[in-house]
C-alpha positions as CSV (number, residue, x, y, z in Angstrom):
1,X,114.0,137.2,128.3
2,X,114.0,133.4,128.7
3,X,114.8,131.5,125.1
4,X,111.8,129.8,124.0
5,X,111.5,125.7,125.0
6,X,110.9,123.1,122.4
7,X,107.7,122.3,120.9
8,X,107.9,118.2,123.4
9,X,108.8,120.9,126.9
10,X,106.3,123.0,126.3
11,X,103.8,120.4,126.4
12,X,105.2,119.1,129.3
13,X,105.1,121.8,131.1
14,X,101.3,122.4,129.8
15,X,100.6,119.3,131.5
16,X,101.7,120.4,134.4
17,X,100.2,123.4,135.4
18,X,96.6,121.5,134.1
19,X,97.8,119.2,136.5
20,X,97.5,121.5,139.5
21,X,94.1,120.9,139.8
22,X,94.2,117.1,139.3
23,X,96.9,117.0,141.9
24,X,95.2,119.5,144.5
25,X,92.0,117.4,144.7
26,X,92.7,113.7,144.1
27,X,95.8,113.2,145.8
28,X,93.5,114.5,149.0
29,X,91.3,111.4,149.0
30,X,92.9,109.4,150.9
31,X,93.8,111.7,153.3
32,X,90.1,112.4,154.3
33,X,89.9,109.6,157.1
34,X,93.1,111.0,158.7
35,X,91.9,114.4,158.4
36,X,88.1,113.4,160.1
37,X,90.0,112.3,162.8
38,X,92.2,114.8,163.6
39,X,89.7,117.7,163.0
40,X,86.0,116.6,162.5
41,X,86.3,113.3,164.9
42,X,82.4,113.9,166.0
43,X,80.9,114.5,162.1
44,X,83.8,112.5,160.0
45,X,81.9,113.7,156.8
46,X,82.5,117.2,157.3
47,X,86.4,116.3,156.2
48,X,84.8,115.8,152.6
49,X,84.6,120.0,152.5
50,X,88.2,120.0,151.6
51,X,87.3,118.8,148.6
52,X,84.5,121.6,147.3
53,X,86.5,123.7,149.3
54,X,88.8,124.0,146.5
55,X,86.6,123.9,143.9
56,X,84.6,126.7,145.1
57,X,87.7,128.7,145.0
58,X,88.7,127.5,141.8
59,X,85.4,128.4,140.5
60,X,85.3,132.1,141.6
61,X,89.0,132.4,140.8
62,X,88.1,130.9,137.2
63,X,86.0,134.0,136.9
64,X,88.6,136.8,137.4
65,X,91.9,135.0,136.1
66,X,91.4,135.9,132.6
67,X,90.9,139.6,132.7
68,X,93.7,140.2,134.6
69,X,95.9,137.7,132.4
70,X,94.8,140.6,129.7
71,X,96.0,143.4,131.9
72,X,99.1,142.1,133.9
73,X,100.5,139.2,131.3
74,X,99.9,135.1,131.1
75,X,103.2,134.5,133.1
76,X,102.4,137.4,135.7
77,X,99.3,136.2,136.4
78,X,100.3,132.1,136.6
79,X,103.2,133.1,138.7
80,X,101.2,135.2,141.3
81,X,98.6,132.6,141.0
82,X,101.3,130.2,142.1
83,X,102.5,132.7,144.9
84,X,98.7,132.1,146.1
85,X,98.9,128.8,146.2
86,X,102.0,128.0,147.7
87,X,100.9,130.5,150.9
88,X,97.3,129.0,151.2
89,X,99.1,125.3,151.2
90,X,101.6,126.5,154.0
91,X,98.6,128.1,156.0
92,X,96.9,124.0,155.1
93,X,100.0,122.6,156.6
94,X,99.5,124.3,159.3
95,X,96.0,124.9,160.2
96,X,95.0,123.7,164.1
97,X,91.1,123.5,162.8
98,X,89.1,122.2,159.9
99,X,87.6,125.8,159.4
100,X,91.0,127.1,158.9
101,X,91.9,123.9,156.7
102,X,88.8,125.0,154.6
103,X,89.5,128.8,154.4
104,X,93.1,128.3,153.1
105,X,91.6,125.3,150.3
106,X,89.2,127.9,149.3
107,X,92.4,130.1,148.8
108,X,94.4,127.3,147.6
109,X,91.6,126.9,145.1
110,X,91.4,130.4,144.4
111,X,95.4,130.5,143.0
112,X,95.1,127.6,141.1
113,X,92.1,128.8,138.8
114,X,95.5,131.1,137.3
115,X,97.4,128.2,136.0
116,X,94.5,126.6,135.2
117,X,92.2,129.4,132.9
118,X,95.5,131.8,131.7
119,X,97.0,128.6,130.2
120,X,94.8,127.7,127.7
121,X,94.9,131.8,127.1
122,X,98.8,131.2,126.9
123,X,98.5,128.8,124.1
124,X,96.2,130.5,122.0
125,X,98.3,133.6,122.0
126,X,100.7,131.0,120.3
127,X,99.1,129.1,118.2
128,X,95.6,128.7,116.2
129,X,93.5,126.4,114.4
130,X,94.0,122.4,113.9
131,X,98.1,123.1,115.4
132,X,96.8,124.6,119.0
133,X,94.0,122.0,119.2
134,X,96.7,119.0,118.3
135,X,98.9,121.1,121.0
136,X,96.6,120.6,123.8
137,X,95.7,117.1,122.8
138,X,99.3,116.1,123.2
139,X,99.1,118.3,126.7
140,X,96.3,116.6,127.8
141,X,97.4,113.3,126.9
142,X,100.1,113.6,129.4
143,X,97.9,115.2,131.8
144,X,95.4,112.1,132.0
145,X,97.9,110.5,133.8
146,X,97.9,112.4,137.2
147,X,94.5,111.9,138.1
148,X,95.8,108.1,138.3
149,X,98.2,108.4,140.6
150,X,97.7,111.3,142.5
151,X,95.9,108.7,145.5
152,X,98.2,106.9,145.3
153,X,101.0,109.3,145.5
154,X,98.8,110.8,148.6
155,X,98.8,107.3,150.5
156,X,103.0,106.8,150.1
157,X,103.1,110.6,151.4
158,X,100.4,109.9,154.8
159,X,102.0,106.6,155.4
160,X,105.7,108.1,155.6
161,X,104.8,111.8,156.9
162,X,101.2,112.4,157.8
163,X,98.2,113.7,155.8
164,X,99.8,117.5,156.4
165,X,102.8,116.6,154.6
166,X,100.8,116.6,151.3
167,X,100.7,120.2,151.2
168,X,103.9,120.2,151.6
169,X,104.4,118.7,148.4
170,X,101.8,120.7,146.9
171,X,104.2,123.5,147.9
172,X,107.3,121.8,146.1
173,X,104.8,120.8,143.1
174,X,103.9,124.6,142.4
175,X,107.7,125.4,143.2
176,X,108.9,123.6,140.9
177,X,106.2,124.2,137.8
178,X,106.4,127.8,138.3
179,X,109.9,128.0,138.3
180,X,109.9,126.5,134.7
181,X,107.6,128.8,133.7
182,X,109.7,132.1,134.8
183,X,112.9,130.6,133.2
184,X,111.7,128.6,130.0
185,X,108.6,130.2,128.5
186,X,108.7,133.8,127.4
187,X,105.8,136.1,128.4
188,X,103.2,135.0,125.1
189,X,101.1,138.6,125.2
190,X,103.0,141.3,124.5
191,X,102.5,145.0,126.3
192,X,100.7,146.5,123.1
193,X,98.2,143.6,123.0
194,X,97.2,144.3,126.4
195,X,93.9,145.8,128.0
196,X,93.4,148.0,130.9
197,X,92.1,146.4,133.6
198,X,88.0,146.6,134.0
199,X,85.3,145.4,135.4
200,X,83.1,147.2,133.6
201,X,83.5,144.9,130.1
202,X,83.3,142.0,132.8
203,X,79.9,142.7,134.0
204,X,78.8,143.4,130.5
205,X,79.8,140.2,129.1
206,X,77.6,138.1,132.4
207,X,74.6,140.4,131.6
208,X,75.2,139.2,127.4
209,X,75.8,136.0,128.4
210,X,73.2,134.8,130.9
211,X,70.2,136.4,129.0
212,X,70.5,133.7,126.5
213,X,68.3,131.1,127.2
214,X,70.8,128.5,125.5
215,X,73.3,129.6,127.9
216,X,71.3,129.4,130.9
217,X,69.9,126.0,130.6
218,X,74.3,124.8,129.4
219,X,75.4,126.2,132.8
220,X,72.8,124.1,134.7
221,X,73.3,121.2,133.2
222,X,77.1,121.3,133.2
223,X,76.6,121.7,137.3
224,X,74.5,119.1,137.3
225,X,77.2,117.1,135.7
226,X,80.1,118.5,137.6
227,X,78.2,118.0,141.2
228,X,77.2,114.3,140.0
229,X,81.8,114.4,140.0
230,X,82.3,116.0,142.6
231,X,79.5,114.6,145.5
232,X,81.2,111.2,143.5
233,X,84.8,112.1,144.7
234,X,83.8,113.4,148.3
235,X,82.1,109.9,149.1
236,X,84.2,107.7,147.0
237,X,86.8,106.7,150.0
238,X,84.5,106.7,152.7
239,X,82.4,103.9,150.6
240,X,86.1,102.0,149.8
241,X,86.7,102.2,153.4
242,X,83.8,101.9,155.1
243,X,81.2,99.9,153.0
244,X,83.7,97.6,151.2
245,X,86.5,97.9,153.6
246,X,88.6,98.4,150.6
247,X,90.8,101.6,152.0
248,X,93.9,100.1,151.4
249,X,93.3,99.6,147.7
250,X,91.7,102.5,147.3
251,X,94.6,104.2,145.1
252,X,94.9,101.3,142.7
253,X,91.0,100.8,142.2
254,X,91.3,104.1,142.0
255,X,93.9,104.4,139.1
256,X,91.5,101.6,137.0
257,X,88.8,103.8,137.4
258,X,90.3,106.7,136.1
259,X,92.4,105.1,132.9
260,X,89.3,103.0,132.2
261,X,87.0,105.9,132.3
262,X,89.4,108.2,129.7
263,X,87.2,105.7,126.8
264,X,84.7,108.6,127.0
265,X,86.6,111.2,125.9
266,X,87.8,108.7,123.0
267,X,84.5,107.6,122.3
268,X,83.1,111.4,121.5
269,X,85.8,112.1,119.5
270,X,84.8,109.3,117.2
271,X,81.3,109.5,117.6
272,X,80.2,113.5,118.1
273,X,80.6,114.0,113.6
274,X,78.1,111.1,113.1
275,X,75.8,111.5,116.1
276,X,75.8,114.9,116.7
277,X,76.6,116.9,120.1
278,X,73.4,116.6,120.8
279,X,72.7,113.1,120.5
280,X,76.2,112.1,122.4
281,X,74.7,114.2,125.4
282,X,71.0,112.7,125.9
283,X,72.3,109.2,124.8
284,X,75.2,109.2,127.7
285,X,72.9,110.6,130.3
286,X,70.1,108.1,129.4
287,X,73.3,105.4,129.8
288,X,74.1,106.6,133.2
289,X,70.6,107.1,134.5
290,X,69.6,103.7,133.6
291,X,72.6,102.2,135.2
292,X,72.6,103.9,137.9
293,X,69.0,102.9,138.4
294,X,69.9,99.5,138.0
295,X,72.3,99.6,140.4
296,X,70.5,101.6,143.1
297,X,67.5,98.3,142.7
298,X,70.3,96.0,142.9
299,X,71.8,97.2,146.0
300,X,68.6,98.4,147.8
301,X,67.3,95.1,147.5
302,X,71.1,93.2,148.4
303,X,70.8,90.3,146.3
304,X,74.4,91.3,144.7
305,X,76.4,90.2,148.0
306,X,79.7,92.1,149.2
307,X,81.8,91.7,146.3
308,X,78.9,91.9,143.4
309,X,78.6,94.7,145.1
310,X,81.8,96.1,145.1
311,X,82.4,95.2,141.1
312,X,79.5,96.9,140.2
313,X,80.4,100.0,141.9
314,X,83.6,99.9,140.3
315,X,82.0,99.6,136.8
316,X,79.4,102.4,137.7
317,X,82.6,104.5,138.8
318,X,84.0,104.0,135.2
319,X,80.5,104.6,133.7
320,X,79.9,108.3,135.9
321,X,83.9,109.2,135.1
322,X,83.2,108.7,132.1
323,X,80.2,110.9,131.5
324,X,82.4,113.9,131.6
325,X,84.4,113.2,128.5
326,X,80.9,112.5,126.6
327,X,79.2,115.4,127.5
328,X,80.6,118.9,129.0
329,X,82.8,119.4,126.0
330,X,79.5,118.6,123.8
331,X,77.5,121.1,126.5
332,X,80.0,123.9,126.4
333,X,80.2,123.8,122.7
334,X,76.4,124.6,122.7
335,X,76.7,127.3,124.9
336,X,79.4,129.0,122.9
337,X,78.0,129.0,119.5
338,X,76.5,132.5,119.9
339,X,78.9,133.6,121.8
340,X,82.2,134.0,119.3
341,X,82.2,137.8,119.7
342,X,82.8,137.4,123.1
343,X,84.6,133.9,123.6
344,X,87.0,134.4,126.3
345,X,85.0,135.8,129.0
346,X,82.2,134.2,128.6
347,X,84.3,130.5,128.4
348,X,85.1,132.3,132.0
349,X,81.5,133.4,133.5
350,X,80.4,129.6,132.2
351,X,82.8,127.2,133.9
352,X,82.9,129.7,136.7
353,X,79.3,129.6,137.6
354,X,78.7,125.9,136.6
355,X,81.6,125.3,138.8
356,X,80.4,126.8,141.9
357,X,76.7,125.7,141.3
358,X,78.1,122.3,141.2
359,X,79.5,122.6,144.5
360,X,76.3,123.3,146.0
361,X,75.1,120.7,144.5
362,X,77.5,118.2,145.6
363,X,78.1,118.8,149.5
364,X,74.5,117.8,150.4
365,X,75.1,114.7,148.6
366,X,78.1,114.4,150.2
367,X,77.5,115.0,153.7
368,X,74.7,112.4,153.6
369,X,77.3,109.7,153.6
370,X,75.7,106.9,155.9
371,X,78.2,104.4,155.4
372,X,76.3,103.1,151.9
373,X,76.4,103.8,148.6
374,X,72.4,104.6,148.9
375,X,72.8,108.4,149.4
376,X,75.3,108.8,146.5
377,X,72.9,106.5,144.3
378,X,70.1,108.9,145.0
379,X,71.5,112.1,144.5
380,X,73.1,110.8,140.9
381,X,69.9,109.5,140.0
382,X,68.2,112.9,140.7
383,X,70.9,115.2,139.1
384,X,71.2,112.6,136.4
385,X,67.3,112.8,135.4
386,X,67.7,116.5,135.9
387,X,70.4,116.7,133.0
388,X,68.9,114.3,130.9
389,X,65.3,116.9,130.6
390,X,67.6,119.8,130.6
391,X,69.7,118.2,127.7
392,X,66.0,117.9,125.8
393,X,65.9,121.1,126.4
394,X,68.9,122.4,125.1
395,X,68.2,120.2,121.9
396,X,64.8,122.2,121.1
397,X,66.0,125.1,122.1
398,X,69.2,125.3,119.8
C-alpha cells in the first residue's frame, strides 16, 4: 500500500484530476477552426459538437461513477476512468471523420465524469466538516488556474504539431495524474465500507428525487445556466475569429476572461450570509439579463463600432463567466436541503441531468453561429429570462 502524501500533494493532485475536465474542453477551442476544416469544411459549425460531445458523456458518466466508486473503490474507479479516457483520446487522435471524433469525445467524456464525481467522494471519506470544505478550497484554488491557460496551451500545441496532437497530450495528462494516484494516495474506502453493486437503490433515489417539485424546477434552472456556458464556449472562437478577427489573441483574451470572472465565486462567498441564496440567484440573473439586453440593443443597432464592440463582449464574457460562481452552488444547495438522507446519489442524478439538459440546450444555440454575436445574444437572453422566472419560482416554492 502506497504511504500516504502530504496534506500541500494531496491538494495538488485534487487539482489535477478536477482539472481533467477544464483541460478536455478549453484547451479544444482553439482547435475548432482547424478541426472545421479538416472534417466539417462544408458546415464549419458542426466542429463546435466536440465540445457538448464531451459534456454529454461527462453528464451520463456523472450518473453512474459514484455507485460503482461504492462497489469497486475511489482509486479503482478513477483509474479505470482514466484507462477510458486515455483509449477514447487515442481513437480522437486518430479518427478519419468528425462522427468518429464525436463518438470517442462522448467516450472521452464518459471516463472523465470518474475523476471528476469519485473525487470529491475520495475526500469526504477523508475528511468532514469546516477541514474538507477548507480542503477543497485550497484544491480549487489551484484548479482555477487551468481554465486560463488551457487555450492557450492548445494554440502552442496546433501551431507546433496540429490540432490532433492535443489528444495526445490529453493522453500524457491522464498518464501522468493517474499514475500519482496508484503510487501516492492509498485507496480512501475500505472493503467493509463497501456496497454491492445495484441499480436497484439507483433508480429509487431518481424516482425520490425528481418527484420533489424543488428539485425539478433546481435541475432546470441549473441547465439553463450551464447551456447559457456551454452554447457561450462553442461560439466563443468563431466570434474572436470571425466577427472581431481576434483568433490570434483568442487564448490571452481568453485567460482575462476567465481570472476576471473567478470575482463571482468571491463575491457569493461574501455575500450569500447577508443576502441569502435566494437573493444572490434572482439578483445575478436580473444582472445578466439586463446586460445582456443592453448589449444585444447596442450591437443590433451598431452604434458601438468594431472595437466598442469587441470591449463589450469581453466584459459580457466576464459578466456570463461569472454567473456560475453566483448561482449553481446557491441552486444546488436548494435542491439538496431535503435531500440529506440521500446526498450522494442524488448530488449525482442532479448534475447528471442538468448536465445533459444543458447540452441540448446549448447546440442549437450553437450551431446558429452566423458570423455575429446576434444568435448567441438571443439564445442567452431567452435562457437567461427563463432562469430568472424559474429562480422566482424556486424562492416561493422553498
Amino acid at each position: 500500500m502506497p504511504s500516504s502524501p502530504s496534506r500541500g500533494e494531496f491538494i495538488a493532485l485534487l487539482a489535477l484530476l478536477f482539472a481533467t475536465i477544464a483541460l478536455s474542453i478549453d484547451a479544444m477551442l482553439p482547435a475548432l477552426p482547424a478541426i472545421a476544416a479538416a472534417l466539417s469544411p462544408s458546415d464549419p459549425n458542426k466542429a463546435q459538437l466536440v465540445l457538448t460531445a464531451f459534456v454529454l458523456g461527462m453528464g451520463v458518466g456523472t450518473l453512474f461513477a459514484g455507485p460503482l466508486s461504492d462497489s469497486l473503490g475511489r482509486k479503482t474507479t478513477i483509474l479505470a476512468g482514466f484507462a477510458l479516457y486515455i483509449l477514447a483520446s487515442a481513437a480522437a487522435w486518430a479518427a478519419p471523420s468528425l462522427e468518429t471524433l464525436l463518438v470517442a469525445r462522448i467516450v472521452m467524456g464518459l471516463g472523465a465524469a470518474a475523476p471528476r464525481t469519485v473525487t470529491i467522494a475520495m475526500v469526504r471519506d477523508m475528511f468532514k466538516g469546516p477541514e474538507m470544505a477548507q480542503i477543497m478550497s485550497f484544491a480549487m484554488m489551484v484548479f482555477t488556474v487551468v481554465p486560463a491557460i488551457a487555450p492557450l496551451m492548445g494554440q502552442g500545441v496546433i501551431a507546433l504539431a496540429g490540432w490532433q496532437a492535443i489528444f495526445l497530450v490529453y493522453i500524457g495528462f491522464a498518464l501522468v495524474v493517474a499514475s500519482w494516484l496508484h503510487l501516492r494516495q492509498p485507496e480512501t474506502l475500505p472493503l467493509a465500507a463497501r456496497r454491492p453493486l445495484a441499480f436497484g437503490p439507483l433508480l429509487t433515489a431518481c424516482r425520490e428525487v425528481m418527484s420533489l417539485r424543488i428539485v425539478q424546477l433546481s435541475i432546470l434552472t441549473q441547465a439553463l445556466t450551464l447551456g447559457m456556458l456551454f452554447a457561450t464556449l462553442s461560439s466563443m472562437e468563431g466570434i474572436f475569429a470571425q466577427t472581431f478577427d481576434r483568433a490570434g489573441s483568442f487564448p490571452l483574451w481568453f485567460a482575462l476572461i476567465a481570472v476576471a470572472s473567478m470575482s463571482g465565486s468571491i463575491l457569493n462567498a461574501r455575500l450569500v450570509m447577508r443576502i441569502g441564496m435566494h437573493g444572490m440567484v434572482r439578483t445575478t440573473y436580473a444582472v445578466l439579463l439586463s446586460v445582456t439586453l443592453a448589449y444585444l440593443a447596442l450591437t443590433a443597432t451598431g452604434v458601438l463600432g468594431r472595437d466598442g464592440a469587441f470591449y463589450a463582449h469581453i466584459l459580457w464574457s466576464v459578466v456570463l463567466f461569472a454567473t456560475m460562481g453566483l448561482t449553481l452552488g446557491n441552486i444546488n444547495a436548494v435542491a439538496m436541503e431535503p435531500l440529506g438522507h440521500v446526498a450522494g446519489m442524488a448530488t449525482s442524478v442532479i448534475s447528471s441531468i442538468a448536465t445533459v439538459a444543458s447540452v441540448l440546450l446549448a447546440v442549437p444555440v450553437g450551431l446558429m453561429f452566423d458570423g455575429t454575436t446576434l444568435p448567441l445574444l438571443f439564445g442567452v437572453a431567452t435562457y437567461g429570462a427563463a432562469a430568472l422566472g424559474l429562480a422566482q419560482l424556486l424562492r416561493r416554492q422553498a
